[in-house]
FINUTI-878514 format. One record per residue (C-alpha): residue in three letters; x, y, z. Coordinates in steps of 0.25 Angstrom, whole numbers, plus 5000, padded with zeros to 4 digits. Layout:
SITE   r    x    y    z
SITE ALA    X    Y    Z
...
// end
This chain:
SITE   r    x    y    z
SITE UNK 4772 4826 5082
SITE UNK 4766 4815 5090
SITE UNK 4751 4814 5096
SITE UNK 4755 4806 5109
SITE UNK 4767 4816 5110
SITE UNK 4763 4829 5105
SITE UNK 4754 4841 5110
SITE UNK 4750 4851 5099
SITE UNK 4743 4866 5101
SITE UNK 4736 4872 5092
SITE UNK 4732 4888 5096
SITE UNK 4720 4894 5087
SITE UNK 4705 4885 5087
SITE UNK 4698 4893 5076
SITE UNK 4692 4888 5063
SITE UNK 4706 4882 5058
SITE UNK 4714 4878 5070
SITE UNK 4702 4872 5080
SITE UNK 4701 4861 5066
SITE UNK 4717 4860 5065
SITE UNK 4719 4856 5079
SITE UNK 4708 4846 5081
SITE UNK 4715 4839 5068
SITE UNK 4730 4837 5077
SITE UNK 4719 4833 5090
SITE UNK 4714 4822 5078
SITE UNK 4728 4818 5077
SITE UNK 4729 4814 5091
SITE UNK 4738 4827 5097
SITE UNK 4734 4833 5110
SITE UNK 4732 4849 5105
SITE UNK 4733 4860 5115
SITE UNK 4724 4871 5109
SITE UNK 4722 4888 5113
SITE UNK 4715 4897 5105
SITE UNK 4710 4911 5109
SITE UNK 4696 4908 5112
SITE UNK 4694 4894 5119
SITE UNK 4680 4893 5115
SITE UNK 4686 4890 5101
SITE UNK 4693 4879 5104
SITE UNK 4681 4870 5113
SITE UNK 4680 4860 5100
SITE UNK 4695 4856 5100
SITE UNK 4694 4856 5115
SITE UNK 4684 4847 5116
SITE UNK 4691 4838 5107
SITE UNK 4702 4837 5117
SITE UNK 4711 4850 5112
SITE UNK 4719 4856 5126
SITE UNK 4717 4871 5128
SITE UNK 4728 4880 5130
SITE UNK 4726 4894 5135
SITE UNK 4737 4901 5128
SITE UNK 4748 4895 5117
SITE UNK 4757 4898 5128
SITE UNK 4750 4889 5137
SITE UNK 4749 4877 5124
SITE UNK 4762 4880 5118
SITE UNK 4772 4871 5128
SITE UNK 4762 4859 5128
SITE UNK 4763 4856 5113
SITE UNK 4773 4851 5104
SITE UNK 4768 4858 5090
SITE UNK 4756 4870 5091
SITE UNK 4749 4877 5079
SITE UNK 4742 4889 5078
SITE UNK 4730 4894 5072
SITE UNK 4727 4908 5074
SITE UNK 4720 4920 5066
SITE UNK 4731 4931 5064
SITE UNK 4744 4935 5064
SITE UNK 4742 4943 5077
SITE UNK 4739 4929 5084
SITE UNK 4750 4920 5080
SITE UNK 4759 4931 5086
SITE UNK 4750 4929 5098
SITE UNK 4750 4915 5100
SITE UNK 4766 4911 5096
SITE UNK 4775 4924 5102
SITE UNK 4773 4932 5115
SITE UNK 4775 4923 5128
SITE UNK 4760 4917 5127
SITE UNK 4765 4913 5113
SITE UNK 4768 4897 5108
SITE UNK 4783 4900 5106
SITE UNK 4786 4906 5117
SITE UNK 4780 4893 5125
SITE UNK 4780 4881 5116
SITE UNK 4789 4870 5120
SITE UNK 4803 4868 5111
SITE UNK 4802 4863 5100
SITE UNK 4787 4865 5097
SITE UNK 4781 4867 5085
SITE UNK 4773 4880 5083
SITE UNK 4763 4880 5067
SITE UNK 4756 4893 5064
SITE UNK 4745 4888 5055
SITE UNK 4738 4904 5056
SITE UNK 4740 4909 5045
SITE UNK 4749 4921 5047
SITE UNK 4759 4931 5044
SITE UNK 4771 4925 5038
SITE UNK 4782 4933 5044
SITE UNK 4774 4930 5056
SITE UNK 4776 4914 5054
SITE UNK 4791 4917 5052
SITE UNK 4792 4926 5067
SITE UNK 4787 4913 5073
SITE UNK 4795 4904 5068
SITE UNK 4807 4911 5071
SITE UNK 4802 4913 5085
SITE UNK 4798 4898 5086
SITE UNK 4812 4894 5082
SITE UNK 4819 4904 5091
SITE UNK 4811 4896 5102
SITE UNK 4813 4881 5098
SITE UNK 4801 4880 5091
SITE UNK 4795 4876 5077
SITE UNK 4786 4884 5070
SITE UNK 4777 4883 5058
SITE UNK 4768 4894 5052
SITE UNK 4757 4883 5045
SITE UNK 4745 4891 5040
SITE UNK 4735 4882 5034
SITE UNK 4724 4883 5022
SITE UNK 4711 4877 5021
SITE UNK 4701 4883 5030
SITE UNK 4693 4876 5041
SITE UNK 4688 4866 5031
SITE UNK 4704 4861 5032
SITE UNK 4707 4863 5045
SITE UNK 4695 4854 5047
SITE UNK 4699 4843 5038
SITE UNK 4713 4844 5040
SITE UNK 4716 4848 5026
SITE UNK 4723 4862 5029
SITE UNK 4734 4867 5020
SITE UNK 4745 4869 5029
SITE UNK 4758 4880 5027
SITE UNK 4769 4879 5033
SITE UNK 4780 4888 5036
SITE UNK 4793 4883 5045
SITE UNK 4804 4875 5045
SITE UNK 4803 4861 5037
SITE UNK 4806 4852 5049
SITE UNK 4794 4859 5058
SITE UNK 4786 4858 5047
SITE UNK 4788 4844 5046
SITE UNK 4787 4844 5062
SITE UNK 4772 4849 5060
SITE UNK 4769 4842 5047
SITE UNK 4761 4832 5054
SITE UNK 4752 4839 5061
SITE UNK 4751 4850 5050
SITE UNK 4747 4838 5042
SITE UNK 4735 4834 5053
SITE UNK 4729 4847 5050
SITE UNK 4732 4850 5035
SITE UNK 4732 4842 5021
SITE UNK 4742 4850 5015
SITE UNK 4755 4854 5024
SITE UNK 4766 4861 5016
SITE UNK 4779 4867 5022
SITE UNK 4781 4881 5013
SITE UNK 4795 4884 5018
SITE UNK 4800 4893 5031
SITE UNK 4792 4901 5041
SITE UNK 4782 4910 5034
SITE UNK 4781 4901 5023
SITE UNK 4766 4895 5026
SITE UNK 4761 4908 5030
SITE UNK 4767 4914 5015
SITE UNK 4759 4901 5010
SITE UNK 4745 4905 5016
SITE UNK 4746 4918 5012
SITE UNK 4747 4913 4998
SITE UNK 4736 4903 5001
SITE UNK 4727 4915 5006
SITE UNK 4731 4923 4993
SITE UNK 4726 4911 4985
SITE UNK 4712 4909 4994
SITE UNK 4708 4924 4993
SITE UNK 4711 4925 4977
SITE UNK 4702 4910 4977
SITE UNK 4692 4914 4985
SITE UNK 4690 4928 4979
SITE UNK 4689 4922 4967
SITE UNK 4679 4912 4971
SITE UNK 4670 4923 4978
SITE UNK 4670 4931 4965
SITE UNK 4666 4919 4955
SITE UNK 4655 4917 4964
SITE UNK 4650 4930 4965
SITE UNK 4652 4932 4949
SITE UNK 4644 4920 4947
SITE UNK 4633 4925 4957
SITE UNK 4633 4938 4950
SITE UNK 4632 4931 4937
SITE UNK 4619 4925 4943
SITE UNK 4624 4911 4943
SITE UNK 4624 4900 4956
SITE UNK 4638 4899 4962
SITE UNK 4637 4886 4966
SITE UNK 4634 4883 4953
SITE UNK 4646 4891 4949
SITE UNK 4653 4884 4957
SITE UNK 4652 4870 4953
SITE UNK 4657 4874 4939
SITE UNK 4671 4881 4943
SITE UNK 4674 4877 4957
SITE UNK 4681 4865 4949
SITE UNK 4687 4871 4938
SITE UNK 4698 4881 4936
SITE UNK 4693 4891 4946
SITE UNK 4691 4880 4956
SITE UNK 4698 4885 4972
SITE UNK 4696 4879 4985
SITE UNK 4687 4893 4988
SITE UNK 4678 4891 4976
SITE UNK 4674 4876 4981
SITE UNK 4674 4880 4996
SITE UNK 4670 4892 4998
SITE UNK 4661 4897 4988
SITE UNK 4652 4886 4994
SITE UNK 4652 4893 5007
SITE UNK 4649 4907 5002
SITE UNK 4638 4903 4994
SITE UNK 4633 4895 5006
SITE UNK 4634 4908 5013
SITE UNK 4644 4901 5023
SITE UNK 4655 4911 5026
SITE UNK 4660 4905 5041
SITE UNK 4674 4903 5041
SITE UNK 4682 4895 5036
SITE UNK 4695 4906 5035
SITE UNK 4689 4919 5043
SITE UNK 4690 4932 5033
SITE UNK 4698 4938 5044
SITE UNK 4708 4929 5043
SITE UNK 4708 4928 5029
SITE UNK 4710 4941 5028
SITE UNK 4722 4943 5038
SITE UNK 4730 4931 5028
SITE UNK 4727 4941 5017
SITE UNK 4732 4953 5023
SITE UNK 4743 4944 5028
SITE UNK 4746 4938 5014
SITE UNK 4747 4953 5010
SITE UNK 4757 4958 5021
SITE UNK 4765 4946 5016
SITE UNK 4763 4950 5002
SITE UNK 4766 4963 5003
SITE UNK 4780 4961 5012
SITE UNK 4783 4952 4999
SITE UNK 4779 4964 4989
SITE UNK 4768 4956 4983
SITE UNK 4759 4961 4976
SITE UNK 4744 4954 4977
SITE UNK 4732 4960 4973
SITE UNK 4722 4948 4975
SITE UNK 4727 4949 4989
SITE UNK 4726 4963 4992
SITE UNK 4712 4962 4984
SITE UNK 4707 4951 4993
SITE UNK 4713 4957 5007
SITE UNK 4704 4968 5002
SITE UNK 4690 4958 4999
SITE UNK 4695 4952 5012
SITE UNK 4696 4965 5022
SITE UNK 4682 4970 5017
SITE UNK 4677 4956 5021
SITE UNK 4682 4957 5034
SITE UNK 4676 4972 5035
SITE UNK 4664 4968 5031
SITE UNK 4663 4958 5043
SITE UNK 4667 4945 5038
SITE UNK 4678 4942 5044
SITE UNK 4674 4930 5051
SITE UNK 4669 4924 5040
SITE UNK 4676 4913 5029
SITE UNK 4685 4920 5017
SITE UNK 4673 4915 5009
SITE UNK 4665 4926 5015
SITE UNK 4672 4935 5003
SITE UNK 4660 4930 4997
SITE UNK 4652 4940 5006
SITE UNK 4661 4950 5002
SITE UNK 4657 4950 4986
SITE UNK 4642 4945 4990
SITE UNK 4641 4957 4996
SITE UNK 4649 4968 4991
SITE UNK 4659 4965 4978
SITE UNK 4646 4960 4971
SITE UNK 4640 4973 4971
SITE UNK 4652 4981 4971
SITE UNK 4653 4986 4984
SITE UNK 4665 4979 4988
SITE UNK 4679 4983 4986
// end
C-alpha cells in the first residue's frame, strides 16, 4: 500500500476504531470513514477524514477498508446484502475485520470476498483504548498468508504485535482464547483485591507487593488502579465483553469443550450487565463484588 496511491475506509469510530484510523491518517493515507452515528466521527473529520454515508457508498473508492464494529449482527450488516462492502468494493480490494466476532462468521466472509475477487482478513485486536491509542494493539489474523502480508503494513501502523494464526476463522479462534485468558485474569485480580479489603488491608499497598511477583497480570497493574480510583468508563464496554464470552462459549461448546471458568465468568458477566453496567469498562466487575459477592448476595 502506498499513501500517494492508495485510499483506505475504515467503517465503525467508537472507542477503538476512531484511534486506529487516525493512526493510517498519521501515516499519510487519505481514509474514507462511516460510522452509524455521524456525531461520532467529528474528531477524525476534522482532522481531514472524508465521510461516507453507507459502506456501499466508501467501498469502490478504496483499495484496502477495516472494520470496527460491536456485534456479530453488525459485520453481517456492513459486509453482505447490496449496501454491503463486498458486494460494492472494487476487485481486488482488501476487506480486515478487526471486530471481534464469530468464527464461522469470519470464515462466511471470506469465502464470499474470494467468490467476488476480493481478500479478506478477520483481525481482532487486543489491548484496549490505551492500545489503540498508542498504537500498540495486539493484532490476530485469520486469512490467507499472501493477504496477510498485503495488510502487514498497515496492521503494523496501528498494532505492535501482528501475528498471522493460520486460515479464516483463526484470529477470531485466538481472541476467544485471549478473552478466556482476560476474564480468569481479571476475576482474579478483582477477588485479591476485595480479599484484601476484607482482610482490612490497603489495596494499593497490596498492590505494590504482588503486582510484580508471580501473581503479576496486565489486569492487576492497569486496572486494579482504575477501580479503586472509582473509574470504571470504558476502555472494553461489559456488553461487549460479555457478547465475546458468550461467543467463546458457542465456539466452545460446537468443539465439546468443557470450560467452567468460562461459563462461571459468562454468569459474573451477565449479572453485570443486568445490573446496569453494561456501558461501563470489564473493570466494573469490581462493582459487582463491591456490592454484592462481598456480602453474599451475589450468585
Amino acid at each position: 500500500m502506498d499513501p500517494a496511491k492508495d485510499t483506505l475506509g475504515f467503517v465503525g469510530l467508537g472507542v477503538m476504531g476512531a484511534a486506529m484510523a487516525g493512526h493510517l491518517m498519521k501515516a499519510g493515507y487519505t481514509v474514507r470513514v462511516h460510522t452509524r452515528t455521524k456525531a461520532k466521527a467529528s474528531a477524525i473529520l476534522e482532522r481531514g477524514a472524508a465521510w461516507e454515508e453507507s459502506p456501499a457508498a466508501l467501498a469502490p473508492n478504496c483499495s484496502a477498508v477495516f472494520s470496527m464494529v460491536g456485534y456479530p449482527t453488525d459485520v453481517e450488516e456492513v459486509y453482505f446484502g447490496p449496501e454491503g462492502l463486498i458486494e460494492n468494493a472494487r476487485a481486488g480490494a482488501l476487506l480486515v475485520d478487526t471486530t471481534t466476532s464469530r468464527p464461522d462468521l469470519a470464515v462466511k466472509i471470506h469465502a464470499a470476498a474470494k467468490a467476488k475477487g476480493l481478500r479478506a482478513l478477520d483481525a481482532p485486536v487486543s489491548g484496549g483504548d490505551v492500545g489503540a491509542r498508542n498504537a500498540t494493539l495486539t493484532i490476530m489474523a485469520g486469512g490467507e498468508a499472501a493477504d496477510f502480508e498485503a495488510a502487514r503494513p498497515l496492521l503494523e501502523l496501528m498494532g505492535k504485535t501482528v501475528i498471522l494464526q493460520g486460515p479464516a476463522g483463526s484470529g477470531q479462534h485466538t481472541k476467544m482464547a485471549n478473552q478466556i485468558a482476560i476474564a480468569g485474569s481479571l476475576a482474579g485480580a478483582v477477588e485479591a483485591v476485595t480479599y484484601a479489603r476484607e482482610a482490612g488491608l490497603d489495596p494499593r499497598q497490596v498492590l505494590l507487593s504482588i503486582a510484580n511477583g508471580s501473581a503479576g497480570s496486565w489486569q492487576l497493574s492497569n486496572m486494579v488502579p482504575r477501580m479503586l480510583d472509582g473509574n470504571f468508563e470504558p476502555g472494553f464496554f461489559v456488553k461487549h465483553f460479555l457478547k465475546d464470552l458468550r461467543i467463546a462459549l458457542d465456539s466452545a461448546r460446537s468443539m465439546r469443550a468443557k470450560l467452567p471458568m468460562l461459563e462461571l465468568a459468562e454468569r459474573l458477566f451477565s449479572t453485570l450487565q443486568d445490573k446496569g453496567y453494561g456501558d461501563k469498562g470489564t473493570h466494573a466487575l469490581y462493582l459487582l463484588y463491591e456490592l454484592h459477592v462481598a456480602s453474599g448476595a451475589a450468585g
